[in-house]
KEVO-672518 format. One record per residue (C-alpha): residue in one letter; x, y, z; residue number from 1. Coordinates in steps of 0.001 Angstrom, whole numbers, m for minus. Example, Ala and Ser with C-alpha at 12.3 -4.5 7.8 and 13.67 -1.06 7.14 Angstrom:
resn/east/north/up/resi
A/12300/m4500/7800/1;
S/13670/m1060/7140/2;
END
This chain:
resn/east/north/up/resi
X/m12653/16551/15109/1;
X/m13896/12994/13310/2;
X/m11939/10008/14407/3;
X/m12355/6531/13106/4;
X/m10568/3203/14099/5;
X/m7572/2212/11910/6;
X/m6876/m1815/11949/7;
X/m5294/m1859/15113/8;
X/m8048/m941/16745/9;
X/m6590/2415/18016/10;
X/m8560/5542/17320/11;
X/m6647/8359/15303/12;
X/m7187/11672/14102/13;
X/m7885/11945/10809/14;
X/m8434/15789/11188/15;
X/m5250/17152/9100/16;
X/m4253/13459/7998/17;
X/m3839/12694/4086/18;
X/m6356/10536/4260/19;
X/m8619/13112/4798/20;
X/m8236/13778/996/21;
X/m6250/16990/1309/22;
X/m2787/18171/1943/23;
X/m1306/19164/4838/24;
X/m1649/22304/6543/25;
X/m669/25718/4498/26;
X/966/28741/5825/27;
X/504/32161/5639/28;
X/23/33326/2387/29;
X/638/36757/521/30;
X/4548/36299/m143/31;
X/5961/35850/m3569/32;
X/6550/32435/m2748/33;
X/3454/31383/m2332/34;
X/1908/33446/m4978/35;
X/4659/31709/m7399/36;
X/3245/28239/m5630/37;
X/m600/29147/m6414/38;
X/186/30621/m10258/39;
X/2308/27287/m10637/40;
X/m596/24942/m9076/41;
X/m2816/27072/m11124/42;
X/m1190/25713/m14299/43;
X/m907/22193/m13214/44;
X/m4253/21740/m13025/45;
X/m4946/23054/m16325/46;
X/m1901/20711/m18363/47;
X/m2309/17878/m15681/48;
X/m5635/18347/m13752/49;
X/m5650/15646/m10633/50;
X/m8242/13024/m10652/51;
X/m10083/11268/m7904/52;
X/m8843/8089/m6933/53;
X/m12750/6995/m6376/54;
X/m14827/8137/m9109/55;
X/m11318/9161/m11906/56;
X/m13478/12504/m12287/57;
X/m11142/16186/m12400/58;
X/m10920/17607/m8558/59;
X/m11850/21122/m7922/60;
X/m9099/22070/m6331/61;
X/m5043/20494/m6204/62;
X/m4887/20333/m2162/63;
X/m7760/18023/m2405/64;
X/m6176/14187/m3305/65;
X/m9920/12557/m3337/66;
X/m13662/13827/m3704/67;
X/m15245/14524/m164/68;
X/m18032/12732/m1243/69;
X/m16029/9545/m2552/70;
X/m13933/9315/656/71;
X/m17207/9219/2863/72;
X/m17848/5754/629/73;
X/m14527/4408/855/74;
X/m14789/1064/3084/75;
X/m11748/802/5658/76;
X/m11019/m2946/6772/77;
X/m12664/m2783/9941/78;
X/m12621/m5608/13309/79;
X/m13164/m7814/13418/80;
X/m10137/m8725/11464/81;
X/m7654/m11800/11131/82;
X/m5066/m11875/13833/83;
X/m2668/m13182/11275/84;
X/m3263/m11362/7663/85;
X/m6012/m8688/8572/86;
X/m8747/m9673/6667/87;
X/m12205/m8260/7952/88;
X/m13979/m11461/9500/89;
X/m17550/m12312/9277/90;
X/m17891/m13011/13217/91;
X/m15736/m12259/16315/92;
X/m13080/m14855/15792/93;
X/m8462/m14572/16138/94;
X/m7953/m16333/12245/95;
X/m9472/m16741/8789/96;
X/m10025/m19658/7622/97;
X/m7098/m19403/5140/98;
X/m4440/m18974/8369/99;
X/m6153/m21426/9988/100;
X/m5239/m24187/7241/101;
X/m2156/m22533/5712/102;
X/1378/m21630/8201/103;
X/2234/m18464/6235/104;
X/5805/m17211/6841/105;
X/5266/m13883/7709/106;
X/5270/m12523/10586/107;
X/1566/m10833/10651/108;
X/272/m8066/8016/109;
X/m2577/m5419/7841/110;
X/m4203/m3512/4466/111;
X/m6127/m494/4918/112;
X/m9365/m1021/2156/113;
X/m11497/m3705/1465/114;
X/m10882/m4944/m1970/115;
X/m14760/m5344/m3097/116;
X/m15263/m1780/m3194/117;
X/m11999/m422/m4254/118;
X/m11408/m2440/m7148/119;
X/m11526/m273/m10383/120;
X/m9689/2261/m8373/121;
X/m6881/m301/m7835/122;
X/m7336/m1238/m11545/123;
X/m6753/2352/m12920/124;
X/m3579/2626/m10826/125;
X/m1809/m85/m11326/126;
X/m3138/m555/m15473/127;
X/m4765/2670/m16351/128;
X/m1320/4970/m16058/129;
X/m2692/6723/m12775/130;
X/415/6969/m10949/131;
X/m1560/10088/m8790/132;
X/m3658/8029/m6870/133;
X/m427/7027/m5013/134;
X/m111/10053/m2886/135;
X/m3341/9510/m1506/136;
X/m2982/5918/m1201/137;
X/493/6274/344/138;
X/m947/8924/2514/139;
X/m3851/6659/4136/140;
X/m1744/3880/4046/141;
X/1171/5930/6687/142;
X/m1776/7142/8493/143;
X/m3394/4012/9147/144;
X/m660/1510/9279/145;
X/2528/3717/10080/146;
X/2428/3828/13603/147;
X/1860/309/13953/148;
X/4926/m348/11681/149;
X/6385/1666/14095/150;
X/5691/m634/17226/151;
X/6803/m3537/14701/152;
X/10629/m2021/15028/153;
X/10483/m1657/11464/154;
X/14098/m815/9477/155;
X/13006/m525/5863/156;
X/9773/m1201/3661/157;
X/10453/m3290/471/158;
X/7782/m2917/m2282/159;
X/7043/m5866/m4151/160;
X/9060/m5686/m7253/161;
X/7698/m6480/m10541/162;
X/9608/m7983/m13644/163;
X/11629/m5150/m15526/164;
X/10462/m5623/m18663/165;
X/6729/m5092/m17199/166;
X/7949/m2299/m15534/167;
X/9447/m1030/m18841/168;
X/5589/m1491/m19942/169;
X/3473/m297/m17403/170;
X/6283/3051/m16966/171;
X/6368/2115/m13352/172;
X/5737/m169/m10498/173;
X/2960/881/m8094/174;
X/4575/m907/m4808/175;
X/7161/1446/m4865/176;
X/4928/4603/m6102/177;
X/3158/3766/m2475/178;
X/6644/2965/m434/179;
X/8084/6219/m1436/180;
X/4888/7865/m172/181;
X/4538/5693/2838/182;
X/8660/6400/3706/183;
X/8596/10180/3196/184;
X/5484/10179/5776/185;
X/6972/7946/8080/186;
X/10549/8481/7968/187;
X/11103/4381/7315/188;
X/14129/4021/4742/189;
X/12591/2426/1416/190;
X/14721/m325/m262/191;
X/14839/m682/m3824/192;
X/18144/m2458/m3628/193;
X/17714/m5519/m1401/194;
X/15249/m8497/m3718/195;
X/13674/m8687/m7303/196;
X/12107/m9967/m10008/197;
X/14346/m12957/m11312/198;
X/11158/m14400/m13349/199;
X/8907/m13040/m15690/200;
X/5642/m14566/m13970/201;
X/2354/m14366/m15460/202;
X/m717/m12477/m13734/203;
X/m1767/m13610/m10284/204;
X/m5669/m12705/m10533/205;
X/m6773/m15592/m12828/206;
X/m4808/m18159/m10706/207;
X/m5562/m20714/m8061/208;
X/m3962/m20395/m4636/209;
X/m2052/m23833/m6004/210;
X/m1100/m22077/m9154/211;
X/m462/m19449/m7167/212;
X/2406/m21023/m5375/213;
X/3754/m22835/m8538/214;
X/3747/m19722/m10294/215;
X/6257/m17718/m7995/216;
X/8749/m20380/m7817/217;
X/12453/m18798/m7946/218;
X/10081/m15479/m8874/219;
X/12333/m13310/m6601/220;
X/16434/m13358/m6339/221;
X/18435/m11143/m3580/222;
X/20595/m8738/m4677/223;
X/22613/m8505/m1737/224;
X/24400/m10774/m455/225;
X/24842/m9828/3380/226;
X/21240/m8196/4075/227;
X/21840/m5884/7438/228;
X/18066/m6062/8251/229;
X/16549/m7729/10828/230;
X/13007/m6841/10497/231;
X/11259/m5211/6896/232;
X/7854/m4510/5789/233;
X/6936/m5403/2340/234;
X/4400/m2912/681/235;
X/1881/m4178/m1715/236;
X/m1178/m3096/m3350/237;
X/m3662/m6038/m2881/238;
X/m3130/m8882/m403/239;
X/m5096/m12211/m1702/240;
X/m3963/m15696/m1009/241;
X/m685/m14459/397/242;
X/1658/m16423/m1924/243;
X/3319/m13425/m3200/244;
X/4304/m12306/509/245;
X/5406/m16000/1373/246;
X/7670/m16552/m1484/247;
X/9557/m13477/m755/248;
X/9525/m13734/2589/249;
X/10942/m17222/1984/250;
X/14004/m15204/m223/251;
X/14401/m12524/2379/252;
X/14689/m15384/5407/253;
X/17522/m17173/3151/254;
X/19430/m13556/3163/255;
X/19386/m13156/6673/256;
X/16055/m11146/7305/257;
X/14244/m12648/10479/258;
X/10665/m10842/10807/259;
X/9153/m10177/7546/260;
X/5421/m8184/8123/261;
X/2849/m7060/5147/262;
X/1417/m3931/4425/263;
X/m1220/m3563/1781/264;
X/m3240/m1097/m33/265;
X/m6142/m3760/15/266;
X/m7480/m6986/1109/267;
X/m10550/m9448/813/268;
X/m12846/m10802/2994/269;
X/m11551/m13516/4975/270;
X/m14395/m16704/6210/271;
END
């Protein structure tokens, strides 16, 4: 059965994983029930066939979340990887050299693709309307990170929330399409209900890290006033300078929160 490394340097099965590219494992079939479940599948993928998250082309099949040739090309973020934010590292080394120079106030964090190769993919889901990439995302993304949440004593993941009238736009916010996923895999409670979006911000991509910073300023307000958490995992799709983690870890701190990790969807390079 093929096993691979996940970022914390643990090997896992990945035999009957979603991040195999397929759903879990089916029972016996024959009854009406499943019959009803195939006929019904059946018509999905004729109204709303599934796409590959790779390659956006129609699957074959509904169990299958990703092309088995597109998933052999996927690139995990492999070691040797930051101690601090996981990026992959060039040479055997604890930090990047963007934790070296900058005290981030999280706690540590960990993505499970490198960005490079995943981009357009990314692109599609969080622009392009393809909310069904999350369940494979979410899927690899529980496999890969959950059980390291898990020795983090993890009480709730927080997506990253976006600004409601982008949400209103976009028809929905792809942190929390990944959270949701992530949650019902791992049992971890998701939180909706705890920070948000207090300022319309403009786009991170085309920023510098300084811009960055000055951009997210009073970007996030608690919503609760006595936060009963004392250690959360915000879910994002793509990690980059880290200035979107820091300022709301900054928020969450002020509420109460004491150990404030990362998980993301993707990551650069670190030097």
């Amino acid at each position: 059965m093929e096993q691979r490394k996940t970022i914390s340097g643990h090997k896992e099965d990945t035999g009957n994983h979603g991040c195999t590219g397929k759903h879990g494992n089916e029972g016996k079939t024959g009854n009406l029930r499943n019959a009803g479940r195939i006929c019904g599948e059946f018509l999905l993928d004729l109204l709303f066939p599934r796409r590959c998250p790779v390659c956006d082309r129609v699957l074959r099949f509904r169990k299958e979340l990703v092309c088995p040739s597109c998933f052999r090309t996927v690139r995990f973020v492999r070691e040797p990887f930051c101690m601090k934010c996981g990026k992959s590292l060039p040479e055997e080394g604890e930090y990047c050299r963007d934790c070296r120079e900058k005290g981030h106030l999280y706690v540590q964090g960990a993505a499970v693709f490198e960005y490079a190769g995943m981009a357009p993919s990314i692109y599609r889901f969080k622009y392009g309307g393809r909310q069904e990439y999350a369940e494979f995302y979410g899927k690899c993304m529980a496999e890969v990170l959950g059980k390291r949440m898990k020795r983090w004593g993890v009480q709730a993941l927080i997506p990253v929330p976006i600004h409601p009238s982008r949400k209103r736009r976009r028809g929905y916010n792809q942190a929390e399409l990944l959270a949701e996923v992530i949650g019902s895999l791992t049992g971890i409670p998701v939180r909706k209900d705890i920070i948000a979006r207090g300022k319309k911000t403009v786009p991170q991509k085309d920023l510098n890290v300084k811009q960055r910073q000055n951009n997210l300023k009073k970007a996030f307000k608690i919503l609760e006033n006595d936060v009963k958490l004392d250690t959360i995992v915000i879910i994002d799709d793509i990690y980059t300078t880290g200035s979107t983690i820091d300022a709301m870890t900054a928020v969450l701190h002020g509420a109460g929160v004491n150990r404030v990790y990362y998980a993301a969807l993707a990551i650069g390079n670190g030097l």
